[in-house]
C-alpha positions as CSV (number, residue, x, y, z in Angstrom):
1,X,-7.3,-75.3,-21.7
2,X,-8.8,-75.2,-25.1
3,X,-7.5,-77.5,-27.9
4,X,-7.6,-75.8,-31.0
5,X,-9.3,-77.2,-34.5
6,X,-8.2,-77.6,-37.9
7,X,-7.7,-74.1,-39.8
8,X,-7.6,-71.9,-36.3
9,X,-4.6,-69.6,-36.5
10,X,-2.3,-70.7,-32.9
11,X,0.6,-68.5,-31.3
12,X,3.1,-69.8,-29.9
13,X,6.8,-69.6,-28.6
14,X,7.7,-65.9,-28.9
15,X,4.7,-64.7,-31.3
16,X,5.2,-67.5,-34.0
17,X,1.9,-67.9,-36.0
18,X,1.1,-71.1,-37.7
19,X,-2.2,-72.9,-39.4
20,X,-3.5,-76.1,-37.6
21,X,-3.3,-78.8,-40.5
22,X,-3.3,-81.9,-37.8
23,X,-4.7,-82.4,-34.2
24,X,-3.2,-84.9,-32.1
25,X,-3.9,-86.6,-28.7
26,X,-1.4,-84.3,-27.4
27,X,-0.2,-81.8,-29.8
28,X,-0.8,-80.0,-33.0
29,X,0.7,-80.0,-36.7
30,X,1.0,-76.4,-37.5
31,X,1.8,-74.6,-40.7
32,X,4.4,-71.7,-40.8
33,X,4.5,-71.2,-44.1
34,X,1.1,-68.4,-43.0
35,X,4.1,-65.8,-41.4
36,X,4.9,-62.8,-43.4
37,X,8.4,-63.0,-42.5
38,X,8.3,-66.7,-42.8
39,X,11.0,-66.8,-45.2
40,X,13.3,-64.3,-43.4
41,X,13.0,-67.0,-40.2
42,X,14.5,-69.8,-42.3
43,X,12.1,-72.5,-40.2
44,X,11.0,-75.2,-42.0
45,X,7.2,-75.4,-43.2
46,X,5.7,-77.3,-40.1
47,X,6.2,-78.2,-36.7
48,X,4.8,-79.7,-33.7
49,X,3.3,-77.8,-30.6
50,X,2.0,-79.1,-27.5
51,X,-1.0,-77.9,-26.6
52,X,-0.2,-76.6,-23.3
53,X,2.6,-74.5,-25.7
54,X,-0.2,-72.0,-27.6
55,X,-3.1,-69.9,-27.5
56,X,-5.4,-69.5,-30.0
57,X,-5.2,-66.5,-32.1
58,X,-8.2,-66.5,-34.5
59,X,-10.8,-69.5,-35.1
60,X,-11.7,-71.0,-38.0
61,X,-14.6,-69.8,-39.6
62,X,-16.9,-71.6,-41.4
Protein backbone atom coordinates (compact mmCIF):
# COMPACT_ATOMS: atom_id res chain seq x y z
CA UNK A 1 0.00 0.00 0.00
CA UNK A 2 1.34 3.41 -0.76
CA UNK A 3 0.66 6.37 1.57
CA UNK A 4 0.09 9.29 -0.30
CA UNK A 5 2.03 12.91 0.32
CA UNK A 6 0.98 16.31 0.76
CA UNK A 7 -0.55 17.93 -2.55
CA UNK A 8 -1.14 14.22 -4.35
CA UNK A 9 -4.72 14.21 -5.65
CA UNK A 10 -6.47 10.70 -3.72
CA UNK A 11 -9.87 8.92 -4.80
CA UNK A 12 -11.80 7.65 -2.73
CA UNK A 13 -15.36 6.22 -1.81
CA UNK A 14 -17.31 6.28 -5.09
CA UNK A 15 -14.92 8.57 -7.28
CA UNK A 16 -14.57 11.45 -4.63
CA UNK A 17 -11.42 13.51 -5.37
CA UNK A 18 -9.72 15.50 -2.66
CA UNK A 19 -6.21 17.41 -2.09
CA UNK A 20 -3.92 15.83 0.75
CA UNK A 21 -3.43 19.00 3.14
CA UNK A 22 -2.40 16.49 6.31
CA UNK A 23 -0.79 13.00 6.61
CA UNK A 24 -1.45 11.05 9.57
CA UNK A 25 -0.19 7.77 11.25
CA UNK A 26 -3.24 6.35 9.88
CA UNK A 27 -5.17 8.51 7.76
CA UNK A 28 -5.25 11.55 5.62
CA UNK A 29 -6.77 15.24 5.73
CA UNK A 30 -8.12 15.73 2.33
CA UNK A 31 -9.52 18.76 0.66
CA UNK A 32 -12.87 18.58 -1.34
CA UNK A 33 -13.21 21.89 -2.08
CA UNK A 34 -10.72 20.60 -5.69
CA UNK A 35 -14.30 18.77 -7.11
CA UNK A 36 -15.98 20.46 -9.91
CA UNK A 37 -19.30 19.52 -8.57
CA UNK A 38 -18.13 20.18 -5.13
CA UNK A 39 -20.76 22.55 -4.45
CA UNK A 40 -23.58 20.48 -5.98
CA UNK A 41 -22.41 17.57 -3.30
CA UNK A 42 -23.10 19.79 -0.33
CA UNK A 43 -19.99 18.01 1.69
CA UNK A 44 -18.16 19.97 3.83
CA UNK A 45 -14.52 21.21 2.76
CA UNK A 46 -12.48 18.38 4.37
CA UNK A 47 -12.59 14.96 5.64
CA UNK A 48 -10.67 12.20 6.85
CA UNK A 49 -9.71 8.94 4.92
CA UNK A 50 -7.97 5.96 5.94
CA UNK A 51 -5.39 4.97 3.96
CA UNK A 52 -6.48 1.59 3.26
CA UNK A 53 -9.82 3.76 1.85
CA UNK A 54 -7.92 5.55 -1.44
CA UNK A 55 -5.72 5.27 -4.29
CA UNK A 56 -3.81 7.81 -5.60
CA UNK A 57 -4.91 9.67 -8.56
CA UNK A 58 -2.10 12.04 -9.54
CA UNK A 59 1.20 12.89 -7.51
CA UNK A 60 2.42 15.91 -6.53
CA UNK A 61 4.80 17.49 -8.69
CA UNK A 62 7.48 19.46 -7.80
Amino acid sequence: MKIAKVGNIIEFRDGLKGIVEKVNENSVIVDLTFMDNFRDLELDNRTVVNHKNYKIVQEKTS
